[in-house]
C-alpha positions as CSV (number, residue, x, y, z in Angstrom):
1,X,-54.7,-1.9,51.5
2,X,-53.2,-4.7,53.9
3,X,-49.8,-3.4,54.7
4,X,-48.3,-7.1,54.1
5,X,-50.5,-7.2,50.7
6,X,-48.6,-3.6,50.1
7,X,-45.3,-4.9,50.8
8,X,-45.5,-8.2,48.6
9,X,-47.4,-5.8,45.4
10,X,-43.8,-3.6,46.2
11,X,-41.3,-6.2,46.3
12,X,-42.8,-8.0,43.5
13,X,-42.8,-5.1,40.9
14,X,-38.9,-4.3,42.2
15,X,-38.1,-7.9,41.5
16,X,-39.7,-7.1,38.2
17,X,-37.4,-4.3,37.1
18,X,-34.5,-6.2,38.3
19,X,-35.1,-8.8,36.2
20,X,-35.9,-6.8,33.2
21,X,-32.5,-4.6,34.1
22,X,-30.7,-7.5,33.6
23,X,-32.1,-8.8,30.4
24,X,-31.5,-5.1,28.8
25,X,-27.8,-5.0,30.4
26,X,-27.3,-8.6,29.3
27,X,-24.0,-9.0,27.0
28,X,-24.0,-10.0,23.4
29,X,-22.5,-13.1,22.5
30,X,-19.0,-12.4,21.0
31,X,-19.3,-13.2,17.2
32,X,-16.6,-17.0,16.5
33,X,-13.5,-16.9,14.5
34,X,-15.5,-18.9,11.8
35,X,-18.4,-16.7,11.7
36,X,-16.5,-13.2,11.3
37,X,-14.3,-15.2,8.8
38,X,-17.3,-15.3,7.0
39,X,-18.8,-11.8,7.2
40,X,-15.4,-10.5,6.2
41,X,-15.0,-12.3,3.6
42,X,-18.6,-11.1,2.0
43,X,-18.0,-8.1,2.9
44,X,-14.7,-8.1,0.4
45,X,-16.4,-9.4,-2.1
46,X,-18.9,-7.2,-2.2
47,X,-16.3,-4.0,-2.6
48,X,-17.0,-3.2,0.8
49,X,-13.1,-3.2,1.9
50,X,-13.0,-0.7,4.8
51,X,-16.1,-2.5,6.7
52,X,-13.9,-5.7,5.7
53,X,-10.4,-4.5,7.4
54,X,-12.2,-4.0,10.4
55,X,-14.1,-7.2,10.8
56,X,-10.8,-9.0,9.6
57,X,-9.0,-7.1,12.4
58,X,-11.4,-7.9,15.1
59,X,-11.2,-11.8,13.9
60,X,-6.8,-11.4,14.4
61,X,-7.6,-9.3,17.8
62,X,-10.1,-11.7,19.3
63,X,-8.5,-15.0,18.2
64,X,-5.3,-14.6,17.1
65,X,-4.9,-18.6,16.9
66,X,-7.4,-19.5,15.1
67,X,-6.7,-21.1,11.8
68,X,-9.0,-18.0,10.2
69,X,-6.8,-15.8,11.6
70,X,-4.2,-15.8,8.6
71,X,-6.7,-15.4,5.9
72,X,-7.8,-12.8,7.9
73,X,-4.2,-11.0,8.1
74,X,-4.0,-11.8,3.9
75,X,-7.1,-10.2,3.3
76,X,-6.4,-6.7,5.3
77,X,-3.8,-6.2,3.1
78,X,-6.1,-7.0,0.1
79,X,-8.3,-4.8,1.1
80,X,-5.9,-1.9,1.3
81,X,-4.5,-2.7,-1.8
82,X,-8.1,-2.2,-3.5
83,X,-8.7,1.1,-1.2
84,X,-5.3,2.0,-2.8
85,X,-3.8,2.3,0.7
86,X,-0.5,1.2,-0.9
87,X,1.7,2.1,2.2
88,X,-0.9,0.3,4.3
89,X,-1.0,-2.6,1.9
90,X,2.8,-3.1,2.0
91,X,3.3,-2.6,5.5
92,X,0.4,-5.9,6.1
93,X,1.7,-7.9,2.9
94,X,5.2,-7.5,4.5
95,X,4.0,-7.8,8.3
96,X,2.4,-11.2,7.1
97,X,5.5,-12.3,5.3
98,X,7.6,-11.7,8.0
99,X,4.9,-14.1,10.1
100,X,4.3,-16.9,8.2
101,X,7.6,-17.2,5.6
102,X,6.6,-20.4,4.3
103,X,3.0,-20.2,3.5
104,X,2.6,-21.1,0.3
105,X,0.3,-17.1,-0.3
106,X,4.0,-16.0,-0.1
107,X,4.8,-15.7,-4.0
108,X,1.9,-13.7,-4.2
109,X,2.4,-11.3,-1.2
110,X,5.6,-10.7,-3.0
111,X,3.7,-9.9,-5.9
112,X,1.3,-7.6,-4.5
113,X,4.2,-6.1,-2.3
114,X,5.7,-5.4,-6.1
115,X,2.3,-4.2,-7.6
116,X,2.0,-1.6,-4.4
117,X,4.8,0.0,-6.3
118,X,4.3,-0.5,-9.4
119,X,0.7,1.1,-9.4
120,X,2.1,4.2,-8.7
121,X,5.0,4.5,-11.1
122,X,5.2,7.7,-12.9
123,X,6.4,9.4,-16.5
124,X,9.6,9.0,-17.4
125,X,10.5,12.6,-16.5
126,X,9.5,11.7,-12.6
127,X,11.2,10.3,-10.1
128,X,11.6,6.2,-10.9
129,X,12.1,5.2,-7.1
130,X,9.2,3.6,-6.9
131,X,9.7,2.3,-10.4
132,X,13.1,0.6,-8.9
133,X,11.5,-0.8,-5.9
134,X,9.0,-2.3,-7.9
135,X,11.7,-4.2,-10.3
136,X,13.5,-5.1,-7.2
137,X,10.1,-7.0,-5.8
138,X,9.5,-8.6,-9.1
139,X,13.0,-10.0,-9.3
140,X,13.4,-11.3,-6.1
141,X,9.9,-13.2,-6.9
142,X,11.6,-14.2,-9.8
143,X,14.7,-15.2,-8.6
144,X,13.1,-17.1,-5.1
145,X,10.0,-18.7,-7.1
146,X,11.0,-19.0,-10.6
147,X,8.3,-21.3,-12.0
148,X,5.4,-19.6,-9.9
149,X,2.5,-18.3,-11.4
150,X,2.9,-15.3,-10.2
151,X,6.7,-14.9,-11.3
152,X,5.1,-15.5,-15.1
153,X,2.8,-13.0,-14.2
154,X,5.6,-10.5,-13.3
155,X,7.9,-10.4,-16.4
156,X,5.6,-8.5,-18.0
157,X,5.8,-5.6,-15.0
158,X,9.3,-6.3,-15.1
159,X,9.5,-5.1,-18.9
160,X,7.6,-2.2,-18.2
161,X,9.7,-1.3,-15.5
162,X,13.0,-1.4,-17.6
163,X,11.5,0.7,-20.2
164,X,10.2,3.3,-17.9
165,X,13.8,3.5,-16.5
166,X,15.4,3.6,-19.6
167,X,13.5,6.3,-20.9
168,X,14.1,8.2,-17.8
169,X,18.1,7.5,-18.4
170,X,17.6,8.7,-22.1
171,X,15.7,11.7,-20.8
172,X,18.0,13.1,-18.5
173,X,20.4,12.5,-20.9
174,X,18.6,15.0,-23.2
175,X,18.6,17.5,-20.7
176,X,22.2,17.2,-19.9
177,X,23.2,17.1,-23.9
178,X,20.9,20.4,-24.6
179,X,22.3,22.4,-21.7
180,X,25.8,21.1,-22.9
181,X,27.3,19.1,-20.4
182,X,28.0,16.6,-22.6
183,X,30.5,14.2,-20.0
184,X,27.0,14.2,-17.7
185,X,24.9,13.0,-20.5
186,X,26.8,10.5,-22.4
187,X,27.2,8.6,-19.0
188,X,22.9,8.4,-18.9
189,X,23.8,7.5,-22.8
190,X,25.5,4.6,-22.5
191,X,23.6,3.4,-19.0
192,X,20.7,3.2,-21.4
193,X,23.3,0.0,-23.4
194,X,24.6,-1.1,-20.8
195,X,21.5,-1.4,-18.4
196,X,18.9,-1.4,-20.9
197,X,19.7,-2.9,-23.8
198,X,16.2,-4.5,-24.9
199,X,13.7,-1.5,-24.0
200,X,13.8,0.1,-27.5
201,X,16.0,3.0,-27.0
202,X,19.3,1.4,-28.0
203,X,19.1,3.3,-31.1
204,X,18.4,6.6,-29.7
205,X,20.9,6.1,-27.0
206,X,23.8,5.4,-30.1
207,X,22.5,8.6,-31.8
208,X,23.3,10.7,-28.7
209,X,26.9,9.0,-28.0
210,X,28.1,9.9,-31.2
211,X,26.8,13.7,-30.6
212,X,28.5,13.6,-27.4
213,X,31.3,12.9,-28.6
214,X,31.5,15.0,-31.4
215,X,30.9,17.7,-29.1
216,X,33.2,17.1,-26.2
217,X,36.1,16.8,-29.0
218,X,35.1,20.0,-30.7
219,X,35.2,21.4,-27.4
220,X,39.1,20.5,-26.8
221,X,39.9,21.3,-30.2
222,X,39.3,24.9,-29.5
């Protein structure tokens, strides 16, 4: 073969795999704010929440400017509500509040911040921190957006959460009045009236008193 025919057959099949290096090396467009917006947000309604959190992430790393970007921030916490992430969930409904303190989502990332605790209260013979911090949530809702929907939606948790404590008051109360230390449990006795006076253990809680009572002046008497 001519060398000069050679040369040219050379250079044109390297010029070829150049050209097709680049092509295969070539960059994907980056996705827009608008269009991960929109894949996020069917992923999460789909159920798919953890594939969700991470395309709402990307759309708050990538433009944290756009006007997506706080829907995107609202439903990461959303979506570890669902996943029942609760310390996750809190930590973005709180992050977000902290952000953006008059967007009108705020009553309900107070309400979601208060259902994070409430989901996980316990029996009455637990431990009712949670229980607390939930009633505190609800009742700064309460207090802040009184006529909100989601303040209406509250007072029902709110009930639930004053019964659970009273009953827990009333419980230890038992404890104390079976193992006779009677000063101990008429102070959870009259907590339960003077705390919880519309739970349904006012009763119960007057029933105990008198025992108390009876007891601890018995006790002197001897």
């Amino acid at each position: 073969m001519d060398p000069k025919k050679k040369y040219l057959l050379l250079f044109c099949l390297a010029l070829t795999l150049v050209c097709s290096g680049c092509s295969l090396f070539k960059t994907k467009e980056p996705e827009s704010a608008e269009e991960l917006a929109r894949k996020g947000r069917q992923q999460f309604n789909k159920g798919n929440d953890k594939s969700a959190i991470e395309t709402f992430q990307k759309l708050r790393d990538y433009y944290p400017f756009s006007k997506f970007a706080i829907f995107a921030e609202l439903k990461i916490a959303d979506s570890h509500y669902r996943l029942k992430e609760y310390e996750d969930a809190i930590f973005a409904y709180e992050e977000f509040a902290g952000l953006h303190p008059r967007n009108e989502a705020i009553p309900y990332v107070l309400y979601q911040i208060g259902r994070c605790y409430f989901d996980r209260m316990d029996t009455i013979d637990r431990d009712q921190s949670v229980t607390r911090k939930a009633l505190e949530m609800f009742n700064r809702l309460n207090e802040k957006y009184p006529d909100n929907e989601y303040a209406l939606k509250a007072e029902k948790h709110i009930n639930e959460c004053l019964k659970s404590l009273a009953g827990h008051e009333l419980y230890v109360g038992q404890f104390y009045y079976k193992t006779k230390h009677y000063k101990a449990a008429l102070h959870r006795f009259k907590a339960v009236i003077s705390k919880y006076p519309d739970t349904g253990f006012h009763q119960k809680a007057i029933y105990y008193i008198a025992l108390c009572e009876d007891a601890m002046k018995r006790a002197q008497s001897k």
